[in-house]
C-alpha positions in Angstrom: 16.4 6.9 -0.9 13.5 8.6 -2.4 9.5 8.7 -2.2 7.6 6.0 -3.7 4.2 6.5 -5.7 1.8 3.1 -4.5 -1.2 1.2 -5.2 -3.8 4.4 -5.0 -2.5 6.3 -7.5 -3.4 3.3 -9.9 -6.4 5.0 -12.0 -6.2 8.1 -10.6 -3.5 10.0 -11.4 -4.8 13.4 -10.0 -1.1 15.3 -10.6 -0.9 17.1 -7.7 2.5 15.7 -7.0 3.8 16.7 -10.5 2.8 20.1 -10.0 4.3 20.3 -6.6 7.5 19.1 -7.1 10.5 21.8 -7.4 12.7 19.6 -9.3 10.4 18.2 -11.7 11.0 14.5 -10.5 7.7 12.6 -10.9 7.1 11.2 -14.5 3.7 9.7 -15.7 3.6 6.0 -16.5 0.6 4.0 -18.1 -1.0 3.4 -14.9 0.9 5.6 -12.4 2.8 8.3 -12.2 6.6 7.5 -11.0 9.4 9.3 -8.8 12.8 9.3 -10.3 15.3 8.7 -7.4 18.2 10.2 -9.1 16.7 13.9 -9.1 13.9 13.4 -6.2 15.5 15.9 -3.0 13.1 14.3 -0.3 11.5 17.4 0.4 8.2 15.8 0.8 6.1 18.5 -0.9 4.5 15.3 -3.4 3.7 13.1 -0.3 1.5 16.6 1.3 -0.6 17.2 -1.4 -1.6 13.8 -2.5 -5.2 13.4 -2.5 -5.0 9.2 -2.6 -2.3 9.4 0.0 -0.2 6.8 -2.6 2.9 8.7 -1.6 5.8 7.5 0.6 9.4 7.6 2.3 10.3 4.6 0.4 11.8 3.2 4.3 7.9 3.6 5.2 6.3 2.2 2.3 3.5 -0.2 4.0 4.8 -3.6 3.5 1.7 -4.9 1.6 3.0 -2.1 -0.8 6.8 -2.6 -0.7 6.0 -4.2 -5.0 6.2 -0.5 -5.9 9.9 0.2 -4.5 10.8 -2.5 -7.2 8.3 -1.1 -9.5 9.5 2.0 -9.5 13.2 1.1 -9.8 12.4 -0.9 -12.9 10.2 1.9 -14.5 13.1 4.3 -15.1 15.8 1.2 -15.7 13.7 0.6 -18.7 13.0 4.3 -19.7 
């Protein structure tokens, strides 16, 4: 398990999250940025300081957002 970056960060990609993160975790994407769920500790620090509240448990992920689990797991399949 891991956190999931949703819908708002879409176009905004403010970075607070990158900078945040102890482990260095969150990679940016096109449109988004991305948690890797290999390295992400669940400390939460990304989900606090997220000014677009995009961020998520991915078991709490809203379900009209639950795309972006799958999203995410393809993003770092294919990088």
């Amino acid at each position: 398990m891991s956190f999931i970056i949703t819908s708002p960060c879409i176009g905004e990609k403010a970075a607070d999250c990158v900078t945040s993160c102890p482990v260095d975790c969150i990679h940016e994407g096109e449109d988004q940025y991305y948690i890797d769920p290999d390295t992400c500790i669940e400390c939460g620090a990304c989900e606090a300081v997220c000014p677009v509240a995009a961020i998520f448990h991915e078991d709490d992920v809203p379900d009209d957002e639950k795309e972006y689990i799958e999203k995410n797991r393809l993003f770092f399949q294919n990088n």
